[in-house]
N, C-alpha and C positions, 0 to 999 in steps of 0.2 A: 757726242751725246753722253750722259752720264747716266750713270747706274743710280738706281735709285739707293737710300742710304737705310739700310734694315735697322731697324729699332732696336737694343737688345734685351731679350725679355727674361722673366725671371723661369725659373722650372716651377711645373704646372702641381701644387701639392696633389699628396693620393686623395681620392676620395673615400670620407669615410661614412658609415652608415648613422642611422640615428642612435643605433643601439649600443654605440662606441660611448656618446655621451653619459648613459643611463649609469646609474652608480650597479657597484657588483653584483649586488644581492639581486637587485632589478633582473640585470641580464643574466644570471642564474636561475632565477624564477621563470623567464622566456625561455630558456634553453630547455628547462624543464616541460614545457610545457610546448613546446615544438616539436619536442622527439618523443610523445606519449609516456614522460617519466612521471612516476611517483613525486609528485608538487607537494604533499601534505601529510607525507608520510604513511596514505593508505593510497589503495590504487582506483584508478577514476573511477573502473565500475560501482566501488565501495562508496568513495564519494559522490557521485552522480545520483545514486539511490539513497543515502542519507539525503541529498538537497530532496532531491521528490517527495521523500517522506515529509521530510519537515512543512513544506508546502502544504503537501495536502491535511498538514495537522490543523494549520492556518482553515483550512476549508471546512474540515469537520465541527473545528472549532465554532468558525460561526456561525455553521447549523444547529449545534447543541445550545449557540446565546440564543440564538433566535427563536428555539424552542423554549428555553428555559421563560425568556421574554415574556413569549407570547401567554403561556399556560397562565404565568402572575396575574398577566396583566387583563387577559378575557372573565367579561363578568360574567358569560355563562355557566355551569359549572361543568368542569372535565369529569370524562368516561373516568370509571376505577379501572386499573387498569388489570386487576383479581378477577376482574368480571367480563371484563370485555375479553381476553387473553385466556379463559378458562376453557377446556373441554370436558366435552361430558361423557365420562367413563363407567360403566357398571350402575345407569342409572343417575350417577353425580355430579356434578362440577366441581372439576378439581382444578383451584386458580394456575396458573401460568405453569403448568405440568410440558408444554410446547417448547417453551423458552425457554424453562432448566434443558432441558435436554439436547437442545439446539446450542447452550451454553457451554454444556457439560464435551459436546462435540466437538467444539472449537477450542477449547483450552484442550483438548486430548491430543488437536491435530497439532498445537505447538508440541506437545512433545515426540512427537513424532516427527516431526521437521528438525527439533532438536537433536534428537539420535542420528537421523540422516546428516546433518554436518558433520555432526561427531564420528561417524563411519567414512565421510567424502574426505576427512583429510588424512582415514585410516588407511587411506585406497582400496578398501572393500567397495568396491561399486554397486554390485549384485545387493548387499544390504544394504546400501545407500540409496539407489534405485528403488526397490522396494517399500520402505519407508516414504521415499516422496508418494508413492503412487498412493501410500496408505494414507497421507496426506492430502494429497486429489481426492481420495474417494470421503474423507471427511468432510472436506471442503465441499462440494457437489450434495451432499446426502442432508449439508447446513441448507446449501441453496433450496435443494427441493421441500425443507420442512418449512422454509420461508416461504416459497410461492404455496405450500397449502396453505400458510394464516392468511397473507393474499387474498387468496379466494372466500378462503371462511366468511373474512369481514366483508368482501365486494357483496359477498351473497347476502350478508346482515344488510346493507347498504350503508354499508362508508365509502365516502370518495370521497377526493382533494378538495371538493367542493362543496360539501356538506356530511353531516352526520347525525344517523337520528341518536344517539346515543348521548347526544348532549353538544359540549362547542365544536363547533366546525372547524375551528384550527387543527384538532384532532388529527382528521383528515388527512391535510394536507401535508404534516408534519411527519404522522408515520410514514406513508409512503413516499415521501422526498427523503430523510433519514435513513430510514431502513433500506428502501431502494439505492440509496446512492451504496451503502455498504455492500448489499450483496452485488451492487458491479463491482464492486474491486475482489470480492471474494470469487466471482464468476472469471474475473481476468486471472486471478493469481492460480485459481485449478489447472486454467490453457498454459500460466507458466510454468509451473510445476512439472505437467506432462512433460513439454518441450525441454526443459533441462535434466527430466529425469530420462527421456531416450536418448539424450546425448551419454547421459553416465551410462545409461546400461550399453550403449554401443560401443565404450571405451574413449569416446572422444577428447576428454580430459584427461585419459592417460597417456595420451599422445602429446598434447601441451603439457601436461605435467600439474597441471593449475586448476584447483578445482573450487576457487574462491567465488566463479557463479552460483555452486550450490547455496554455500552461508548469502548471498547478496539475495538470492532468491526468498534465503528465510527471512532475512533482515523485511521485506515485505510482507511474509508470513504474517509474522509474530506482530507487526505491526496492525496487522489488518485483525487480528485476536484481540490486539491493546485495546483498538476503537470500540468491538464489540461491549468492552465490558463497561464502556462509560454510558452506550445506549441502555443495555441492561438496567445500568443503575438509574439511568436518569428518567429513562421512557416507562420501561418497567416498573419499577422497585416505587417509583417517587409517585 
């Protein structure tokens, strides 16, 4: 009987991965971004809430064409907005005294979310803490002067579906507009809180890292930027 006659075979190459193939810079940008590194030269959290922001520019954005749109292009004629927006104080109507104020609030809370960076990377906490709250409570005090005009006008009978006040797009525009902002001013107060008890607990001085605070304003002060184009555009115009 014979042995069978074994073939001779070559050695089995190593195997190598896909990422052996990809030019350098490629698998530098993987490696980067597999181990939670700095890809772009700031850190995710920075860049994650730049990407949101800008999204939601895109959003506001085409809330305010759609508004701008529609006011052109309705033949009925639009609410003054000196009249509709006025309060009557000592007897008078004094036009949009509501909205300066409400204005004058939110451009105060950027600076005060300002300072609070500016102390968060002082490692003063107890100041930096403070400042956010001073900042919640701006934020909140915007909110609630916005659910009084709210009601003012529900009482007058505006709603998304009509207005006696003249065209009905009215309506629908302010409170989709101005509603959408005060959610995001309503979400940014709950984050505010939540990062300002971390710094007063010292939590960031245990990481060392206290670039949630600035990331936190980075939405602040964004959420003050939008206000001021509704201002101009809903109000003023």
């Amino acid at each position: 009987m014979t042995s069978p006659v074994s073939s001779p075979t070559s050695p089995t190459p190593p195997a190598h991965g896909m990422a052996d193939h990809l030019p350098s810079g490629v698998k530098g940008l993987l490696a980067d971004w597999s181990s939670d590194q700095m890809a772009f030269k700031v850190s995710w959290g920075k860049a994650m809430m730049w990407i949101f922001l800008l999204s939601d520019t895109f959003v506001f954005s085409c809330f305010l064409t759609g508004y701008m749109t529609v006011r052109m292009s309705t033949t009925v004629p639009w609410p003054n907005p000196s009249e509709v927006f006025a309060l009557e104080i000592a007897g008078r109507q004094v036009p949009l005294i509501l909205i300066a104020i409400m204005t004058f609030v939110l451009i105060t809370s950027s600076g005060t979310m300002a300072m609070a960076v500016n102390f968060a990377y002082r490692r003063q906490r107890r100041e930096c803490a403070m400042l956010m709250l001073a900042t919640a409570a701006l934020g909140a005090s915007f909110v609630g002067m916005q659910a009084f005009e709210w009601s003012k006008l529900i009482h007058e009978g505006v709603r998304p579906w009509g207005n006696p006040m003249g065209a009905a797009q009215f309506g629908s525009t302010f409170f989709m507009i101005t509603g959408f902002h005060g959610f995001h001013v309503s979400c940014g107060v709950i984050y505010l809180l939540v990062i300002a008890n971390k710094v007063q607990r010292g939590h960031y001085d245990v990481t060392g890292n206290y670039q949630p605070v600035e990331i936190s304003g980075l939405y602040w002060h964004f959420v003050d930027l939008v206000w001021v184009f509704i201002f101009a555009l809903f109000y003023l115009w």
